[in-house]
N, C-alpha and C positions, 0 to 999 in steps of 0.2 A: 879766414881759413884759406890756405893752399889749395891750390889742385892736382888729380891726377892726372899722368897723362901716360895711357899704355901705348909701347910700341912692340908693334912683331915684325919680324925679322925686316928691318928699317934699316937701311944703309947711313941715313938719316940721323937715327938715333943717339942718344948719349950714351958713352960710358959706364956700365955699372962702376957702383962706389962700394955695392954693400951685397951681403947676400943673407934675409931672414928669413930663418924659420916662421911659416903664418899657418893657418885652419883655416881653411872654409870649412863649412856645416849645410849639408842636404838634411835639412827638417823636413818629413812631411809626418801630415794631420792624418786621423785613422780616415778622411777623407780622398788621401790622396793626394791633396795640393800639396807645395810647396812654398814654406817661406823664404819671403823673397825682402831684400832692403831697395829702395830708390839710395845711389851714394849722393851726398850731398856734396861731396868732390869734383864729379863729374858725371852728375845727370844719371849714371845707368844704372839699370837693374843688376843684382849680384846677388850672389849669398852670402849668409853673414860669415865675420871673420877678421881675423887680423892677427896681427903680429903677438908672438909667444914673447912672455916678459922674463926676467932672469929668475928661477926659484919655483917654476911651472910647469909640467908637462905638456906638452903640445894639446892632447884631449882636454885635458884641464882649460888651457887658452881656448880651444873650441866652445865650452861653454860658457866661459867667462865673455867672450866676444859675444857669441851669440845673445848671452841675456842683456849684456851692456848696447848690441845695437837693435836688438828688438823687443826688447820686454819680455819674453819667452827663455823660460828653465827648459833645458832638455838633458838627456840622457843620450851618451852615446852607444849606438849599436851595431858598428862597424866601421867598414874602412873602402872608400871610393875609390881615390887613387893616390898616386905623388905626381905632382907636374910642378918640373923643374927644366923649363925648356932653357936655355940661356939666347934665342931671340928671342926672348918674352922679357922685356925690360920697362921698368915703372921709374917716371922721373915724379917726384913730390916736389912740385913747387915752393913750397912754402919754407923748405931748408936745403933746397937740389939735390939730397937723395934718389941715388938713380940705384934701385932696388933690382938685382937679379930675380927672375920669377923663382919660387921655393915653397909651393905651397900642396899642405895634406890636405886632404877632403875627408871629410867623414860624412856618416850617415847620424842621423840623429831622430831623437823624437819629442815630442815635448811632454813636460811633466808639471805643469804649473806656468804661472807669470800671464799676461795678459800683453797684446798688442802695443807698444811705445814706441815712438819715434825718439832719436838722441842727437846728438851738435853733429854724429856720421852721416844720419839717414834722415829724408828727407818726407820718406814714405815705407811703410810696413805692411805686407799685409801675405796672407793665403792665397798662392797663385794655383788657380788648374792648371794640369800637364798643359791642356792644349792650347791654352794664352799662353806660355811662355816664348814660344817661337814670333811673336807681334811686337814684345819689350826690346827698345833699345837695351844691347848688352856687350860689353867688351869679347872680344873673338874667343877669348881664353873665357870666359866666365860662363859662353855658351857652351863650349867642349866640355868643360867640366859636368855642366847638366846634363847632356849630350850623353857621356858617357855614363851613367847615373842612371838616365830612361833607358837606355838602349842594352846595358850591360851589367844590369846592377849585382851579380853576383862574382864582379869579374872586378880584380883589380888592375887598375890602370897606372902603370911602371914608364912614365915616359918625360 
């Protein structure tokens, strides 16, 4: 398997090649926590997600990613933000995919399915709010939570 490797505004950086539509998913439990994946890409904590496939609604791809990297069925119940920065650039090793950032957040909840790890993640699990800020996490995977705890009724257009 390939690796990610995120760059923010990197002089450094490669070239975008490509620009997909992707989901993340803010699951949380009537507890409060938050599911969270370890990527198996590159070590960090994230929320679940990925890339919307042809013949799918982008909600759609948020749960279909979601159960595919956690074991966990959810239902969506809102909308977090869009972040679509373009110094936000993702190189995929494994075919040099250099991915413009384009990704929706949703809010989600769960309805079923049980805790699994998949060939993405390395670790699954129900994080409290207040471990989250201890987890290695890429700059953008924080903001997204970030925005989510601090704003949750407020979308974020940026």
């Amino acid at each position: 398997m390939g690796r990610r490797i995120d760059f923010y505004d990197d002089p450094e950086a490669p070239r975008p090649t490509s620009i997909v539509p992707s989901a993340n998913v803010v699951v949380t439990n009537e507890d409060g926590e938050i599911l969270l994946i370890r990527r198996s890409d590159n070590g960090n904590w994230a929320l679940p997600g990925g890339a919307m496939d042809l013949g799918e609604s982008l909600p759609d791809a948020a749960v279909r990613e979601t159960a595919e990297e956690t074991g966990v069925d959810v239902e969506v119940t809102g909308l977090v933000g869009i972040f679509t920065d373009p110094r936000h650039v993702i190189l995929y090793t494994s075919d040099g995919e250099v991915r413009q950032e384009f990704s929706v957040v949703f809010a989600a909840r769960p309805i079923g399915g049980s805790l699994a790890r998949s060939a993405e993640t390395t670790e699954v699990r129900w994080v409290p709010v207040r471990e989250i800020g201890s987890l290695p996490m890429d700059r953008s995977m924080r903001m997204r939570l970030d925005h989510f705890l601090t704003a949750p009724q407020d979308v974020h257009l940026g």
